[in-house]
N, C-alpha and C positions, 0 to 999 in steps of 0.2 A: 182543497181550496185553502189560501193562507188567511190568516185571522188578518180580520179588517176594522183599519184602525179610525176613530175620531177623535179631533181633535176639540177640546171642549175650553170655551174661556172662562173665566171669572170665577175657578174653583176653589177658592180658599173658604170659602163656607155657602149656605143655604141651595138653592137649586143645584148650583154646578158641582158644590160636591158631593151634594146625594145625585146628579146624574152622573159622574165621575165612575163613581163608588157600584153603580144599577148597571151600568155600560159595561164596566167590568167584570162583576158578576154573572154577567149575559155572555161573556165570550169575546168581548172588544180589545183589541189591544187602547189604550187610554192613554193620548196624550192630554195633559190636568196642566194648565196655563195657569199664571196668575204676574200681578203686576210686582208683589214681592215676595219668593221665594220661601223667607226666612218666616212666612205664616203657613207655611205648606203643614204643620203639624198637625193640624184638628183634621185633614183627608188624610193624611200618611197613616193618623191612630183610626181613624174608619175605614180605610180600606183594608188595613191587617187585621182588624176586627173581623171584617168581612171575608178574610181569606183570599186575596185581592192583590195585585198588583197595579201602580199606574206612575207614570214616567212623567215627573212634574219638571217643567218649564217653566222661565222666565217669560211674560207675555206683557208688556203696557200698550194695549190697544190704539192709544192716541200717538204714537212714535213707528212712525213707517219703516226704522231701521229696526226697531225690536221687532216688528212681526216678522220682518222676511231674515232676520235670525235667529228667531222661533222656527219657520218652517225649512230652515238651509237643513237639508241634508234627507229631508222626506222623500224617499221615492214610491209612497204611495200614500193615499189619502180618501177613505169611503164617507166620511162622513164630517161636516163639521158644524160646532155647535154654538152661534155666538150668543152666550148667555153675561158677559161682564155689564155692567152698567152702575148706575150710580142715581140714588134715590135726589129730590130737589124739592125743595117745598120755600116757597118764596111769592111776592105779587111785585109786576113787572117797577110801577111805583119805588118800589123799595128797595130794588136791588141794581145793579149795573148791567148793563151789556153784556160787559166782561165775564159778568155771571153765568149770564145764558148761553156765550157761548160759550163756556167751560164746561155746560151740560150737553151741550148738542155735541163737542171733542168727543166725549166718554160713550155716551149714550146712542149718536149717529156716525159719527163717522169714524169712532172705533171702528164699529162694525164694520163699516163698508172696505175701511183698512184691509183687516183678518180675512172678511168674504173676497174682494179683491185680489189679493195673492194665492190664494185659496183653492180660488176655480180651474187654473189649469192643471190642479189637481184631482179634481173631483169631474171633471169631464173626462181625463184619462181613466178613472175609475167609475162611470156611469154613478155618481154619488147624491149626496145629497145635503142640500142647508139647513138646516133648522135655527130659527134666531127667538128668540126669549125677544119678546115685546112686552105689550100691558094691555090688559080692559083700559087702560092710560091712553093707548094709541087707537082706541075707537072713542070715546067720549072722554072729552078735555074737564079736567075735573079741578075746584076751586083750587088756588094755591099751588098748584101746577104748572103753569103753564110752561115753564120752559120744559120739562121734562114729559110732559104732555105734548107739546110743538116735538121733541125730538121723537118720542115712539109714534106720534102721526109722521114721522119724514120716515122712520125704518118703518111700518105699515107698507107705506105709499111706493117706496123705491123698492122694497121686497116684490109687493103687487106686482110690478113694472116690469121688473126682473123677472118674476117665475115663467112668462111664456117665451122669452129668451133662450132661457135656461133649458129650458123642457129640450130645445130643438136640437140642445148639442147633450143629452141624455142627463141633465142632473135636475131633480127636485129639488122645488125651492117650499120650505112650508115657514108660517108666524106660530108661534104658539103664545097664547096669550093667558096667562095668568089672571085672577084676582086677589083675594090678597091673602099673603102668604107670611107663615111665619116664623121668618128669617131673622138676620143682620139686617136686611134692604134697610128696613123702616128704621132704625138705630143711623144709617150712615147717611141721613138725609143735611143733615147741616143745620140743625136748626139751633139755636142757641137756646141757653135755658130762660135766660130773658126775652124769649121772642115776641110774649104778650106784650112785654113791658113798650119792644122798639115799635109795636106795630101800627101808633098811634092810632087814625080813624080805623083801622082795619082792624083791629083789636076785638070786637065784639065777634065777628065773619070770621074770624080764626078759631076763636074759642071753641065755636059752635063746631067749624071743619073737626078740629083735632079732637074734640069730644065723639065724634060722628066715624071719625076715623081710630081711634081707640076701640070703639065698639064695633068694627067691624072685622079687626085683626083679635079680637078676642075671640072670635068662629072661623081664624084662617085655614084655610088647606097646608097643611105641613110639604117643607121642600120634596119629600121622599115619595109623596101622591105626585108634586110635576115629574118628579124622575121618572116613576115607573108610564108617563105618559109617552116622554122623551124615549125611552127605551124602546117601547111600542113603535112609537113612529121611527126610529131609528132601521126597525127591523119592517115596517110596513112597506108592499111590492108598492102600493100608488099613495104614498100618504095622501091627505088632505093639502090644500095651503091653509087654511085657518083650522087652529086646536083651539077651544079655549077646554082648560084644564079642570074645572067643574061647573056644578050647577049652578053656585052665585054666580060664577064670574058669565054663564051662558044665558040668566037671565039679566045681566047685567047690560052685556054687548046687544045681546035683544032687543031692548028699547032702542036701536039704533039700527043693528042690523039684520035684515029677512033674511041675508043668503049667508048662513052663519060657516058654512063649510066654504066661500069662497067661490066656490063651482060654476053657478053662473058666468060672473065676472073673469073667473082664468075660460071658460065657453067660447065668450068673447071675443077677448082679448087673445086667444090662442089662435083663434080664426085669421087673427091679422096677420100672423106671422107665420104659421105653419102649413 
């Protein structure tokens, strides 16, 4: 049988490219995406670390001509993994439209971009999706919100999508992180005066980013979601929901009973199949 390839976004650091680098490891051939090339270093020097190969590409999720000249010339495709995204921390008051949707670009309809062009590859190869969400896209969390609106819209349109998808053979699964500790939290945008702009909200901020300091001081390292990523990569029926540990599963908890999804694709599978 020929080695089967995935293609993984957003790996110039943290999940993507310890799932890059795990995928690899495992037997994958790895196509490793990213929006600028010339950061391809920190995976290039992990995966020769690793003993490893993986064939890095130009990818900008938000540009419908980069993705389908990312995937020109693929004539197969088992697996793919949209993990790019872009951290936000902002209250709606404060910032622009223009803002929000420059998180929802990155965040949602990257995604739908990549998955998009994608599928008629992964139904010729019975394959599978996996997208990197958040505990973000089950509970809306302060300071969030646009980036919190966007992983509730990939939640929601993944949902939507898996019993579709099932009929023409590809798995569709979420995997949801808590929090991890990457680059993510660094490329949020916040300014180093953020206190200073946030006038009434100033107090409600402190408090967030103190609260959220202290919980990325006990995060799960990228290398824990990779080896989950890989698991499900290689799983006969994955799940549609992963969350990747115990915070983040008592976390979604307080929200959600049917934490594997199963119910819901029950359902929803009934209508269509």
């Amino acid at each position: 049988m020929s080695t089967k390839t995935v293609l993984i976004t957003g790996t110039s650091s943290g999940i993507g490219l310890s799932t890059a680098v795990a995928a690899a490891r495992s037997g994958w051939r790895v196509i490793a995406t990213m929006r600028d090339t010339t950061k391809a270093g920190a995976l290039l020097a992990a995966a020769e670390e690793a003993g490893v190969a993986v064939e890095v590409r130009a990818l900008d999720v938000t540009d419908p001509a980069s993705v389908e000249a990312c995937l020109a010339g693929l004539d197969r495709l088992d697996a793919l993994v949209n993990n790019a995204g872009a951290g936000h921390v902002g209250t709606l008051e404060q910032e622009s439209v223009e803002d929000v949707r420059a998180v929802m670009e990155v965040n949602f309809f990257g995604v739908l971009h990549v998955t998009k062009a994608a599928l008629p590859l992964l139904r010729a190869s019975k394959g599978r999706v996996l997208t990197v969400t958040s505990v973000g896209g089950v509970i809306g969390q302060p300071f969030n919100e646009a980036y919190c609106a966007a992983k509730f819209a990939v939640e929601g349109f993944m949902e939507s999508l898996a019993p579709v998808a099932a009929t023409a053979g590809v798995h569709v699964s979420v995997v949801e992180p808590g929090a991890v500790a990457s680059e993510f939290v660094s490329n949020v945008g916040l300014p180093d005066d953020a206190l200073e702009q946030a006038g009434p909200y100033a107090p409600a901020l402190s408090r967030y980013l103190e609260r959220t300091r202290g919980a990325f001081a006990h995060a799960q390292t990228p290398q824990d979601v990779a080896a989950r990523m890989v698991d499900l990569l290689a799983a006969e029926r994955p799940a549609f929901r992963v969350l990747t540990s115990d915070a983040a599963h008592a976390f979604a908890g307080t929200k959600l009973k049917d934490l594997d999804g199963s119910a819901v694709q029950a359902l929803t599978n009934s209508w269509v199949a």
